[in-house]
SEROVEX-178478 format. One record per residue (C-alpha): residue number from 1; residue in three letters; x, y, z. Coordinates in nm, 2 decimals, decimal comma, always signed. Layout:
BEGIN
n: NUM&res: ALA&X: X&Y: Y&Z: Z
...
END
This chain:
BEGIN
n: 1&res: UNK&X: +10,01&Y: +10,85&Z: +12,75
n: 2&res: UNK&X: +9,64&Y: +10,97&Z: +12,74
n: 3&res: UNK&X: +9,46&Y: +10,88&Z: +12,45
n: 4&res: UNK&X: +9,20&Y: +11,13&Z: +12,41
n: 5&res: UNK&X: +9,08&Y: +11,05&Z: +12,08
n: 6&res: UNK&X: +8,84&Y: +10,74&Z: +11,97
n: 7&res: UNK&X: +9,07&Y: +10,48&Z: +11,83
n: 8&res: UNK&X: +9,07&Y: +10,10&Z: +11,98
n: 9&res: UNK&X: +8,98&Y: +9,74&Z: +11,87
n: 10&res: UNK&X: +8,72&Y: +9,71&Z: +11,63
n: 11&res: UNK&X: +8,78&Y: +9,27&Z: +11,58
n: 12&res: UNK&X: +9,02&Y: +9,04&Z: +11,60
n: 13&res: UNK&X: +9,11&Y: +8,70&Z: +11,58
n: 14&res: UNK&X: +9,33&Y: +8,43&Z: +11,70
n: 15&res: UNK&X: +9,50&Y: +8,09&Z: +11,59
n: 16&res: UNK&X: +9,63&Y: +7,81&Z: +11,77
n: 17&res: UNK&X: +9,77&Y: +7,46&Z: +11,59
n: 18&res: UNK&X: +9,60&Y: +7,11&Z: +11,70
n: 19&res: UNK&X: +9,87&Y: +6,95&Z: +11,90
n: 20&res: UNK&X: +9,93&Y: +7,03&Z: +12,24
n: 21&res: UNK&X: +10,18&Y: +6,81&Z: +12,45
n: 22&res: UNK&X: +10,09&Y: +6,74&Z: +12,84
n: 23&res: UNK&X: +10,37&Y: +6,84&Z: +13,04
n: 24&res: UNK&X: +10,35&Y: +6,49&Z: +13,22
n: 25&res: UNK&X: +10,51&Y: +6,36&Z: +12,89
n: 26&res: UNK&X: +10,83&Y: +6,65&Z: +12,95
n: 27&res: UNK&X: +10,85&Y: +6,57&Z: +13,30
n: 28&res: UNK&X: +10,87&Y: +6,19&Z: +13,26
n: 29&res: UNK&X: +11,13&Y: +6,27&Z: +12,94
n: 30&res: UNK&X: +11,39&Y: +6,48&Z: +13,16
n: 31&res: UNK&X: +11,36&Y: +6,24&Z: +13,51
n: 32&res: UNK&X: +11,09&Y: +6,51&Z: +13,71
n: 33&res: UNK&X: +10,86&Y: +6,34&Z: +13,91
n: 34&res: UNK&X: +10,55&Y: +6,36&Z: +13,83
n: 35&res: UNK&X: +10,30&Y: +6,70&Z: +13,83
n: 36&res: UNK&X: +10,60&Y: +6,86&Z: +14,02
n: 37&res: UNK&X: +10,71&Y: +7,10&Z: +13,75
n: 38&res: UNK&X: +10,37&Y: +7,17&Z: +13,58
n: 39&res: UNK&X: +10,25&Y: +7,21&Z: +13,95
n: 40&res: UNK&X: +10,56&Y: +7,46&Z: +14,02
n: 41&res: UNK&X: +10,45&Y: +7,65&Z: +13,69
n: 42&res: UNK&X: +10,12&Y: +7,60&Z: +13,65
n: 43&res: UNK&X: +10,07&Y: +7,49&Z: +13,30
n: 44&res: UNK&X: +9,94&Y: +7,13&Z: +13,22
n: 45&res: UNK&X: +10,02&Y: +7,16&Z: +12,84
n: 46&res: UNK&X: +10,13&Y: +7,36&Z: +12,56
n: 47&res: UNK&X: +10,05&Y: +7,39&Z: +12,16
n: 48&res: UNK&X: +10,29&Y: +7,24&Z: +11,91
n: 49&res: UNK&X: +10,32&Y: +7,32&Z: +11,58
n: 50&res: UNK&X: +10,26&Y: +7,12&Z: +11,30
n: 51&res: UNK&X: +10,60&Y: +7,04&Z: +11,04
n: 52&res: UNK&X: +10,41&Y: +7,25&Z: +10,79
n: 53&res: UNK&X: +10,29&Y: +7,53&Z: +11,05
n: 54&res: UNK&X: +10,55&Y: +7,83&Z: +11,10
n: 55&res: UNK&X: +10,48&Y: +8,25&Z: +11,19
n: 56&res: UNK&X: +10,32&Y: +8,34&Z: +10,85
n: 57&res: UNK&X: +10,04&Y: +8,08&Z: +10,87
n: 58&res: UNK&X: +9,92&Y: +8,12&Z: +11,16
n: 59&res: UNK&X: +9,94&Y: +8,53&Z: +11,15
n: 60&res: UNK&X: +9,72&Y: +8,45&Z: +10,81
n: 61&res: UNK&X: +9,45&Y: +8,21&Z: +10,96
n: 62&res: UNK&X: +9,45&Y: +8,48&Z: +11,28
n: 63&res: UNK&X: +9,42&Y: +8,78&Z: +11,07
n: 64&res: UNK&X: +9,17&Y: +8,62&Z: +10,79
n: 65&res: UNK&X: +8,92&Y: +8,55&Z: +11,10
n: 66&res: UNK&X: +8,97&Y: +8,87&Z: +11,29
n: 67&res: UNK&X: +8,90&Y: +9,04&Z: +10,89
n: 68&res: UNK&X: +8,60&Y: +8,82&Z: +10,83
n: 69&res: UNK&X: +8,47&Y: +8,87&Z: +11,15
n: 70&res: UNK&X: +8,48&Y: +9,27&Z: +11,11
n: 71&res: UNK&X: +8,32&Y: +9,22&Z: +10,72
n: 72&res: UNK&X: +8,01&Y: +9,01&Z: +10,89
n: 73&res: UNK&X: +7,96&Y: +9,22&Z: +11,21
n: 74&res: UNK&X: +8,00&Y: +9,56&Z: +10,99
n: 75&res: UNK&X: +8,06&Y: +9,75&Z: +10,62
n: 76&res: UNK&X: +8,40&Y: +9,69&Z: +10,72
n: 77&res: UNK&X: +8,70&Y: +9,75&Z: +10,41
n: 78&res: UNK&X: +9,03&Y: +9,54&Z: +10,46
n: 79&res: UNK&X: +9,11&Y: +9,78&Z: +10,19
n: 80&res: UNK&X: +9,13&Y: +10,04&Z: +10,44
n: 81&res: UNK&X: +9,38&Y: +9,84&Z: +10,59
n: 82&res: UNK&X: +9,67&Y: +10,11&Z: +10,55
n: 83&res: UNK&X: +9,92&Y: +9,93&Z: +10,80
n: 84&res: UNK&X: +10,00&Y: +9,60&Z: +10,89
n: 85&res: UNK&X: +10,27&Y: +9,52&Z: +11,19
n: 86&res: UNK&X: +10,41&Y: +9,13&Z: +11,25
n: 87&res: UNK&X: +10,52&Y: +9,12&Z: +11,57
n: 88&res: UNK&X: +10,72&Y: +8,77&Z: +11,64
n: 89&res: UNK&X: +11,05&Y: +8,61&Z: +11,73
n: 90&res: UNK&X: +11,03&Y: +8,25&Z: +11,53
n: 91&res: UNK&X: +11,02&Y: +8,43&Z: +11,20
n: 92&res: UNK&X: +11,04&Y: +8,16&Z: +10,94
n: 93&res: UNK&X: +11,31&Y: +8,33&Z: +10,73
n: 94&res: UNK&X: +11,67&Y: +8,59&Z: +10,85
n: 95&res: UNK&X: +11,56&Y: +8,81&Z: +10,58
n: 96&res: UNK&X: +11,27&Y: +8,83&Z: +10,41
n: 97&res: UNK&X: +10,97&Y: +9,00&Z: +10,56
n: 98&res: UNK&X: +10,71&Y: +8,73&Z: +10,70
n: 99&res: UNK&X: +10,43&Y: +9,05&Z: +10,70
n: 100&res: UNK&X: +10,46&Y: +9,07&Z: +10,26
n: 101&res: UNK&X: +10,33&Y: +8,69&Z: +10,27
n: 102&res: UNK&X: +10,02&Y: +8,73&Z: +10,52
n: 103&res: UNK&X: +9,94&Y: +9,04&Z: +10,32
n: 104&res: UNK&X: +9,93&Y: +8,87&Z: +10,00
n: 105&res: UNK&X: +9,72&Y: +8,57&Z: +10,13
n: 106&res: UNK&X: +9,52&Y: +8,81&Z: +10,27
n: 107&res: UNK&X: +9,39&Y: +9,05&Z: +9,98
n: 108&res: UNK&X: +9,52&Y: +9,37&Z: +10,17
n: 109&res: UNK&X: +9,60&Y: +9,65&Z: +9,93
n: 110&res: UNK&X: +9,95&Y: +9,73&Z: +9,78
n: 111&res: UNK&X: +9,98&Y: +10,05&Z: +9,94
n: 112&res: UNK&X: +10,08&Y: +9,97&Z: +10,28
n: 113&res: UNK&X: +10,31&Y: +10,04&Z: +10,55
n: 114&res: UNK&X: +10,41&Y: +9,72&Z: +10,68
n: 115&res: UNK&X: +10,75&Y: +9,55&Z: +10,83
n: 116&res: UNK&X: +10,82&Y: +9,29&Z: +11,09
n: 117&res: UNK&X: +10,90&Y: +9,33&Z: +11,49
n: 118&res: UNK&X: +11,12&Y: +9,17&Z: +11,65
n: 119&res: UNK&X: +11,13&Y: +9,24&Z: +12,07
n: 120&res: UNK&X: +11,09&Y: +8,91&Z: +12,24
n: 121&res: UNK&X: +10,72&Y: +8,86&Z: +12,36
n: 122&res: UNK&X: +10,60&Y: +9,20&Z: +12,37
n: 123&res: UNK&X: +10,67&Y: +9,23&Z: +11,97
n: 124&res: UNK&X: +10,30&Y: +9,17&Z: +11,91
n: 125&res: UNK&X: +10,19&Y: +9,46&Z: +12,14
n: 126&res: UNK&X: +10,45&Y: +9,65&Z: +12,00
n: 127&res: UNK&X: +10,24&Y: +9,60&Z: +11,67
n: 128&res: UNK&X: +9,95&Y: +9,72&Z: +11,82
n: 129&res: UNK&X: +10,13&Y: +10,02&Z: +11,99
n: 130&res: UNK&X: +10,21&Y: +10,13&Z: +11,68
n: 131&res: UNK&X: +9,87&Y: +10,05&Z: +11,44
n: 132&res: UNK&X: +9,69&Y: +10,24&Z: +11,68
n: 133&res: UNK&X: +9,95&Y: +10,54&Z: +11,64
n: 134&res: UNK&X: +9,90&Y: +10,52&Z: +11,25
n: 135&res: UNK&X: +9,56&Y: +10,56&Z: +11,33
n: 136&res: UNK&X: +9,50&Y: +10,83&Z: +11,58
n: 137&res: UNK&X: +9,80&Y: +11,02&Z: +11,34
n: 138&res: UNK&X: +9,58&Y: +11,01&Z: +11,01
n: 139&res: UNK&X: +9,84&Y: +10,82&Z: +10,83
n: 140&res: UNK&X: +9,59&Y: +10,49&Z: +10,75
n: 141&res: UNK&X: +9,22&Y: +10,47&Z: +10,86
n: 142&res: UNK&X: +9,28&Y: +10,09&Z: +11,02
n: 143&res: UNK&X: +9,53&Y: +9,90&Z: +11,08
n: 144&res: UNK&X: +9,63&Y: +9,56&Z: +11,19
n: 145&res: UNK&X: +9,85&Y: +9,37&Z: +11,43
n: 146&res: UNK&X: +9,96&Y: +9,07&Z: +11,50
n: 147&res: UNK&X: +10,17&Y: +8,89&Z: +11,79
n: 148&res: UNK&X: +10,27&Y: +8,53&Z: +11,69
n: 149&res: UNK&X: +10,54&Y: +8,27&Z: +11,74
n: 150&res: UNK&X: +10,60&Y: +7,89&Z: +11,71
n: 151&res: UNK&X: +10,88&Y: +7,91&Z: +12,04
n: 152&res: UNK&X: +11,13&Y: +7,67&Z: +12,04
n: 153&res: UNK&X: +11,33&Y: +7,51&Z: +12,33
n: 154&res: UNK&X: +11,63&Y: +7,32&Z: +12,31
n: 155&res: UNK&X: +11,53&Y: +6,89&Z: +12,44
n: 156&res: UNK&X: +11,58&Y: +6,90&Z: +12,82
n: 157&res: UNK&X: +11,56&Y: +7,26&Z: +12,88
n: 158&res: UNK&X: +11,39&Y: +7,45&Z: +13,13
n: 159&res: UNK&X: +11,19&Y: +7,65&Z: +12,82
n: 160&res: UNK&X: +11,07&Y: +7,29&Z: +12,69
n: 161&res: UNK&X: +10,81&Y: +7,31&Z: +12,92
n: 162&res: UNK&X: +10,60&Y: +7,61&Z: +12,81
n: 163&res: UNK&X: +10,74&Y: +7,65&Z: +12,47
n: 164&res: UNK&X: +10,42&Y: +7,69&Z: +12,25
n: 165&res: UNK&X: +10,29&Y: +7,81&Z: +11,91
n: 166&res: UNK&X: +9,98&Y: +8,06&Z: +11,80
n: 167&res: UNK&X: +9,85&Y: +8,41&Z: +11,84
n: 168&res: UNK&X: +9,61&Y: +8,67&Z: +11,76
n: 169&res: UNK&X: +9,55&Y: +8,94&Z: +11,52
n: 170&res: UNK&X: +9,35&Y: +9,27&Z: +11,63
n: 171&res: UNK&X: +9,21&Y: +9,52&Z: +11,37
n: 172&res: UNK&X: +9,25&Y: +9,88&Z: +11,51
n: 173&res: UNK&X: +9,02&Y: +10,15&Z: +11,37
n: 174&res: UNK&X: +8,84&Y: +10,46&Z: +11,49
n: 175&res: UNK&X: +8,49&Y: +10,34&Z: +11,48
n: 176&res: UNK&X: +8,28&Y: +10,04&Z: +11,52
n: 177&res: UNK&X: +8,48&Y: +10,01&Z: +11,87
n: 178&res: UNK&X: +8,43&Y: +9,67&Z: +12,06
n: 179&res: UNK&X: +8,70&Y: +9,83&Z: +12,28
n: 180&res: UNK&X: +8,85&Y: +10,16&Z: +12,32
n: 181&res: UNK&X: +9,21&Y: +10,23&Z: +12,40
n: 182&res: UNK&X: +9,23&Y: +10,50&Z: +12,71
n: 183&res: UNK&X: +9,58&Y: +10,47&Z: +12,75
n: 184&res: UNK&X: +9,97&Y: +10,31&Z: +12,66
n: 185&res: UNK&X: +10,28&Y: +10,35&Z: +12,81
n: 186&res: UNK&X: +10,64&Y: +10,13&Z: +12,74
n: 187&res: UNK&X: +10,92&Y: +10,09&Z: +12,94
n: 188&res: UNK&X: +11,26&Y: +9,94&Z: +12,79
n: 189&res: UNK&X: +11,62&Y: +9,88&Z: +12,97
n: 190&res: UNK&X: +11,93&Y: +9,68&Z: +12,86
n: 191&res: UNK&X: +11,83&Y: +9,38&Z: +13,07
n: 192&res: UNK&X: +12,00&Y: +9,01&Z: +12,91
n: 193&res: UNK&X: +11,77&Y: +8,78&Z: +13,04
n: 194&res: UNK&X: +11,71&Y: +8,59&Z: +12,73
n: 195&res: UNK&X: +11,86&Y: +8,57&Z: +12,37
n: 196&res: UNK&X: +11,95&Y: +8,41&Z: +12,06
n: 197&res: UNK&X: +12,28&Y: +8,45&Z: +11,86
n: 198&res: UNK&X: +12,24&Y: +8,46&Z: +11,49
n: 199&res: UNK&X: +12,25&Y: +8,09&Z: +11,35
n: 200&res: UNK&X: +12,16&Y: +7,96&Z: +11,66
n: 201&res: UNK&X: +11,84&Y: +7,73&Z: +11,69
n: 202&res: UNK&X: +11,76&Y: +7,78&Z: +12,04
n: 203&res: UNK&X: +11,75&Y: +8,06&Z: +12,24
n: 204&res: UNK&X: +11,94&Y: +8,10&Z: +12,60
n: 205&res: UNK&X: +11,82&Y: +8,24&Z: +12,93
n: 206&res: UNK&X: +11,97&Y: +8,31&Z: +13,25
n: 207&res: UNK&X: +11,75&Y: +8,08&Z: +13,46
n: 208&res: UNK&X: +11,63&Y: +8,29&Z: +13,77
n: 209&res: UNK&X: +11,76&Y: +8,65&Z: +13,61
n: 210&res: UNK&X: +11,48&Y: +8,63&Z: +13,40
n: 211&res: UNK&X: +11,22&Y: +8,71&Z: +13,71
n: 212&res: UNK&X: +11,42&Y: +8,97&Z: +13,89
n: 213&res: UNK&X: +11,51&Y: +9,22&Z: +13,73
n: 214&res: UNK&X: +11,38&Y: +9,14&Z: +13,41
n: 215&res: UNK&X: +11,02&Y: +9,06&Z: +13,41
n: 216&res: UNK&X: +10,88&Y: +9,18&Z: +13,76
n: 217&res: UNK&X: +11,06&Y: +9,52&Z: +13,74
n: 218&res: UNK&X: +10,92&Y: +9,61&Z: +13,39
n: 219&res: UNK&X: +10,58&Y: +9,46&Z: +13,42
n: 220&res: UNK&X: +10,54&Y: +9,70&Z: +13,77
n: 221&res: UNK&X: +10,69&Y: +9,99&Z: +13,64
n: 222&res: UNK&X: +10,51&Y: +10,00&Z: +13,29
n: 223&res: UNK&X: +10,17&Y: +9,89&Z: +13,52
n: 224&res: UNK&X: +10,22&Y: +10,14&Z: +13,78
n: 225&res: UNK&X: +10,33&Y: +10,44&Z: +13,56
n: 226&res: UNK&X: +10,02&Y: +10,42&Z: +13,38
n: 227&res: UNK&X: +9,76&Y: +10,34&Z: +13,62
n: 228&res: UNK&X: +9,91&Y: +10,68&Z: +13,75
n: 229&res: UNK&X: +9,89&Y: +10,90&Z: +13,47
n: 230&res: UNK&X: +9,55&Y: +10,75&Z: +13,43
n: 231&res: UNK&X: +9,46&Y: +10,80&Z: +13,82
n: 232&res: UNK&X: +9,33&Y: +10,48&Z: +13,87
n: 233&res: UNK&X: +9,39&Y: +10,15&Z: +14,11
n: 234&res: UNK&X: +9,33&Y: +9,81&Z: +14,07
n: 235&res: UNK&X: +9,00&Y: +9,85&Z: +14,22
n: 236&res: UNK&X: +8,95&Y: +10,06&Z: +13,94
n: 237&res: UNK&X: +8,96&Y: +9,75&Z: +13,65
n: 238&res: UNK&X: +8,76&Y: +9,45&Z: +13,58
n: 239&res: UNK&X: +9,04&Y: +9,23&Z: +13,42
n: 240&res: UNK&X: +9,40&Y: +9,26&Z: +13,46
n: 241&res: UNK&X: +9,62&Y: +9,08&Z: +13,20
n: 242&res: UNK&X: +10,04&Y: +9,08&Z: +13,21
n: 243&res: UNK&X: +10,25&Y: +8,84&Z: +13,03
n: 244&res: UNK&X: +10,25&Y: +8,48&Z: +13,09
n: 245&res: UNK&X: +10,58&Y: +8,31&Z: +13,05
n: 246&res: UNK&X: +10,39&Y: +8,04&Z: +13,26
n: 247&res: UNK&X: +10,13&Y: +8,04&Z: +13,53
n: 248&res: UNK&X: +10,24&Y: +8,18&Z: +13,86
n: 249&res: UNK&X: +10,46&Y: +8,51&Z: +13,72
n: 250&res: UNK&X: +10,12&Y: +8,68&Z: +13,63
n: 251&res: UNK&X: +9,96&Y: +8,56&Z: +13,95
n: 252&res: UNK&X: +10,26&Y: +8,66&Z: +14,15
n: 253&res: UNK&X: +10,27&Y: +9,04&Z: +14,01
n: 254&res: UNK&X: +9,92&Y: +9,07&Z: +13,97
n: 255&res: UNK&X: +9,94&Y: +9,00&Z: +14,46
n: 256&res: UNK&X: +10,23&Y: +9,24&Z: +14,41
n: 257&res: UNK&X: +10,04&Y: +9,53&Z: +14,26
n: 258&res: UNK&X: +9,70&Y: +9,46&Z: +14,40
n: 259&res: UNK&X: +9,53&Y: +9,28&Z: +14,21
n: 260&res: UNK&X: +9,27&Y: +8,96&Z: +14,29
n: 261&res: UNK&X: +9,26&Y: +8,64&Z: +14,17
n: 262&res: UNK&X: +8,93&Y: +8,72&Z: +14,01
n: 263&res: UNK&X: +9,07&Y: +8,99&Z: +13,82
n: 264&res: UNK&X: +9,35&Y: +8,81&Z: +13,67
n: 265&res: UNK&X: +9,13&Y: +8,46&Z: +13,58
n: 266&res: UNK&X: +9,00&Y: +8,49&Z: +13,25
n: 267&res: UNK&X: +9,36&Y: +8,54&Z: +13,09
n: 268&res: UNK&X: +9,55&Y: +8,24&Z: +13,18
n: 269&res: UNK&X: +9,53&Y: +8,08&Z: +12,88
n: 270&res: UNK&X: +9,84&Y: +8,00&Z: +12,97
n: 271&res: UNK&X: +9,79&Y: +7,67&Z: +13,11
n: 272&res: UNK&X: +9,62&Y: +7,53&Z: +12,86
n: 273&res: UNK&X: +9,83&Y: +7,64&Z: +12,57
n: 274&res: UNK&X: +10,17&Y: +7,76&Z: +12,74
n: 275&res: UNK&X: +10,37&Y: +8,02&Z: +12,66
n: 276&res: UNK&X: +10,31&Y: +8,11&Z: +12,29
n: 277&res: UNK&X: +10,56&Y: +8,48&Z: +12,33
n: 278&res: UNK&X: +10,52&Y: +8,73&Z: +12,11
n: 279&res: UNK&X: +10,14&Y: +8,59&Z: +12,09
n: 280&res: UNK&X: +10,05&Y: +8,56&Z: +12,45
n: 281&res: UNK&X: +9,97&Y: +8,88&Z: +12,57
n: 282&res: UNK&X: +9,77&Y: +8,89&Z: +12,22
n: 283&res: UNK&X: +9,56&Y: +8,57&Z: +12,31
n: 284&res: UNK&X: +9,52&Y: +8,64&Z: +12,66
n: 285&res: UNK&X: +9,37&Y: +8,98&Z: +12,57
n: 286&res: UNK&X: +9,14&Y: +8,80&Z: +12,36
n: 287&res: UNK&X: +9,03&Y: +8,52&Z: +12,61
n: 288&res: UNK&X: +8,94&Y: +8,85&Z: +12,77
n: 289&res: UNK&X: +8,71&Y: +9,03&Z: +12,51
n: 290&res: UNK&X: +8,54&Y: +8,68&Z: +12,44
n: 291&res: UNK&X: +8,38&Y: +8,74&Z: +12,80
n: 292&res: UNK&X: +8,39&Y: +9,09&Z: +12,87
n: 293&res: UNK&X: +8,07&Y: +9,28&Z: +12,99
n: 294&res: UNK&X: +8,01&Y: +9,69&Z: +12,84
n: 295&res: UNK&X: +8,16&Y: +9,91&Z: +13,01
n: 296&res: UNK&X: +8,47&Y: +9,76&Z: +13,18
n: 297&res: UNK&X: +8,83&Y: +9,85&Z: +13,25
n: 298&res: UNK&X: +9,03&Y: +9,62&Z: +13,08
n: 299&res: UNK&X: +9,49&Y: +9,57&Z: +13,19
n: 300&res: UNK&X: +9,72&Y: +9,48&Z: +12,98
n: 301&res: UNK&X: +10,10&Y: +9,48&Z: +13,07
n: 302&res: UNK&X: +10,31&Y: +9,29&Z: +12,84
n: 303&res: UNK&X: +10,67&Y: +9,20&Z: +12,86
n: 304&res: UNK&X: +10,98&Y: +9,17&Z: +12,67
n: 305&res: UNK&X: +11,31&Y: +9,00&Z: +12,71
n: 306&res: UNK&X: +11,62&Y: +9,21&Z: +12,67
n: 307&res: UNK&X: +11,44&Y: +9,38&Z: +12,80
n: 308&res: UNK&X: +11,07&Y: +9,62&Z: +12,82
n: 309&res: UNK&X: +10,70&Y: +9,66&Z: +12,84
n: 310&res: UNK&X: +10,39&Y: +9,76&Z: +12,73
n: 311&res: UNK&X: +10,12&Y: +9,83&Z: +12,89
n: 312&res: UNK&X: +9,73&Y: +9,93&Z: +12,78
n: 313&res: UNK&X: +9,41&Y: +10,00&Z: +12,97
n: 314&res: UNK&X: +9,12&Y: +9,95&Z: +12,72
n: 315&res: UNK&X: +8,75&Y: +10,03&Z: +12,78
n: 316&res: UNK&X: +8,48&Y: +9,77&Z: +12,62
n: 317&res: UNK&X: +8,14&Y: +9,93&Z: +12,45
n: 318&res: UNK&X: +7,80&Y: +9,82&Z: +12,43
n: 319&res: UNK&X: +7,90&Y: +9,71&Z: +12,07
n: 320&res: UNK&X: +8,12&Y: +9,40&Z: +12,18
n: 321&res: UNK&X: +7,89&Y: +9,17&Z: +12,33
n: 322&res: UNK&X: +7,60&Y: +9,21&Z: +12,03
n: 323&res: UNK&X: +7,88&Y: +9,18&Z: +11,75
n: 324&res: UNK&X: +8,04&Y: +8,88&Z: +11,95
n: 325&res: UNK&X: +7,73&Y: +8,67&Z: +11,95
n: 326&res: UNK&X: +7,79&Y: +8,65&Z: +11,57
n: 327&res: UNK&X: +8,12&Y: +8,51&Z: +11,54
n: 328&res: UNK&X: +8,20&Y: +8,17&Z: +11,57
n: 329&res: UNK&X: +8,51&Y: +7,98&Z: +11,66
n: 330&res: UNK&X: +8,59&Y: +8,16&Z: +11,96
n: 331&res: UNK&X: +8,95&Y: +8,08&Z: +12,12
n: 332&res: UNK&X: +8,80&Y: +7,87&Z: +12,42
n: 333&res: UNK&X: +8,68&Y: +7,66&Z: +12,10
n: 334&res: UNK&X: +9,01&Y: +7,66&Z: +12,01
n: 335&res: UNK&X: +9,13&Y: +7,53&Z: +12,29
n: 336&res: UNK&X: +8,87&Y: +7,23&Z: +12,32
n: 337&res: UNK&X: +8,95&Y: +7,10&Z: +11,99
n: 338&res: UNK&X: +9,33&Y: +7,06&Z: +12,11
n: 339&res: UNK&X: +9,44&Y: +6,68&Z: +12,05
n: 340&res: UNK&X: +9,74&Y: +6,53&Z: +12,28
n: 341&res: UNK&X: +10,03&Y: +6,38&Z: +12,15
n: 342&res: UNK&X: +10,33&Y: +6,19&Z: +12,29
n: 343&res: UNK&X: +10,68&Y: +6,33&Z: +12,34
n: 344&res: UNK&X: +10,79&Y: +6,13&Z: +12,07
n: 345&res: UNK&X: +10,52&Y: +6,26&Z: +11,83
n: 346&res: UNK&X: +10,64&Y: +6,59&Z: +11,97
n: 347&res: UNK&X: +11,03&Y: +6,52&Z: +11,86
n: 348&res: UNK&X: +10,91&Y: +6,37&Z: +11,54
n: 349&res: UNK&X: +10,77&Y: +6,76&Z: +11,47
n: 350&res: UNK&X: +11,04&Y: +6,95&Z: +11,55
n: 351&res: UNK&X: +11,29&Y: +6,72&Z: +11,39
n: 352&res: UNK&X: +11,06&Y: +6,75&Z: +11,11
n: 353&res: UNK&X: +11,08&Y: +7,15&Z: +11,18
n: 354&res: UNK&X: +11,45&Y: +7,13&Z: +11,15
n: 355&res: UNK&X: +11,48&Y: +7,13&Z: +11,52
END
């Protein structure tokens, strides 16, 4: 769909924990020789979460930046905050809403629409699918989304490898634009790649049957279907972003569809953090933004087990890189501060976790 009116990103914020376990110590743990499958996936670590860290505080931390940045760069309201969508799979509880906690810490005001997503790793752009539909409708004057999840992977699994934690929050409004959304388009199908049975602790996957048809397929056809609609080609943007489950899927469709290296670059944040799901697509689109020039053509094709996509094109304005230069604690700062930790620190946590 063309989005013809002004509505887009006006801030945002993300949140990653301090641990992060090299996947040398994985590989060593299940009997891999060395480098051979962070080389194969190209990821060198991933974020672990804290025993105290879960969904709802680090949706708070990311939201409470992405606010405070949009209150120091602008007369900026959370008041006006009329919606507020969680997207995540690692929800700390079955049922009870993780979203009426963030909102609480947060300040927001008690009118609200608000509910937790649940759609695999593309629950977070679900969340900002719909804010920016509240939006452009009338319904609220901003809105905010968030994608996190603290993944887990069962000890000696495939998924133990990328399984990560952290995300971002993005405040949606109709002015004070650091990027404006052109156009969204989703794409769903009854595709089992990946799931988790109620009362389960880990989830299950079907090994390969998660690239083809899962991923691949939806990430193309969401892509394709709306650089159509839009008439343009990958000549056409300056950054490309789709899902990172590890390193080489988004490098492999990004050849597919034709797309460069150089395109693609600047959002694998992947191999420095792994695969954080429902939060990815949400902190790759900010590694973007915290280096993006006026006036370019921004990607963004998210995917979802089970299976669908989203997919955005966003154009930055002359206001992002004068309101960045006042925020601090960009996620590349983030990322620096990340301290390693052994695999048996790492079991310590999740058994701690309840895990």
């Amino acid at each position: 769909m063309i989005i013809a009116k002004k509505v887009g990103i006006s801030s945002y914020g993300t949140c990653l924990p301090q641990w992060a376990l090299s996947l040398k110590e994985v590989e060593l743990v299940q009997n891999k020789k060395e480098g051979s499958v962070s080389k194969s996936l190209k990821v060198k670590q991933k974020t672990v979460p804290d025993f105290d860290e879960d969904v709802i505080t680090f949706s708070t931390k990311a939201a409470l930046q992405a606010i405070k940045r949009a209150e120091l760069s602008y007369n900026f309201d959370r008041q006006n905050l009329g919606c507020f969508f969680l997207g995540s799979e690692s929800h700390p509880y079955a049922v009870k809403p993780s979203g009426t906690v963030v909102k609480q810490a947060l300040g927001l005001a008690e009118t609200m629409a608000l509910a937790d997503l649940q759609f695999a790793c593309k629950a977070g752009t679900q969340a900002l699918q719909i804010g920016a539909s509240y939006v452009l409708s009338g319904l609220t004057k901003a809105a905010l989304a968030i994608g996190v999840d603290t993944a887990q992977a069962r000890p000696g699994d495939a998924l133990e490898y990328t399984a990560a934690a952290g995300g971002g929050a993005f405040v949606v409004d109709k002015k004070k634009l650091l990027a404006r959304l052109i156009g969204t388009i989703s794409v769903a199908s009854d595709t089992p790649d990946f799931w988790r049975r109620p009362g389960q602790n880990y989830p299950e996957h079907s090994g390969r049957f998660t690239g083809e048809p899962a991923y691949f397929e939806h990430v193309i056809l969401a892509t394709t279907k709306l650089l159509s609609e839009l008439k343009l080609k990958p000549k056409d943007i300056d950054y490309c972003i789709f899902h990172t489950p590890n390193g080489k899927f988004p490098r492999r469709v990004a050849a597919k569809l034709g797309f460069s290296q150089q395109q693609l670059n600047p959002s694998l944040v992947v191999e420095k953090i792994g695969n954080t799901y429902a939060g990815a697509s949400m902190l790759a689109l900010a590694a973007v933004l915290d280096q993006a020039k006026v006036g370019q053509t921004i990607l963004l094709t998210s995917y979802g087990s089970g299976a669908g996509a989203d997919s955005f094109v966003f154009k930055t304005t002359a206001l992002l890189p004068k309101i960045r230069r006042k925020w601090q604690n960009s996620l590349q700062d983030q990322v620096k501060r990340l301290q390693p930790i052994s695999y048996q620190q790492y079991q310590q946590l999740m058994k701690n976790r309840g895990h």
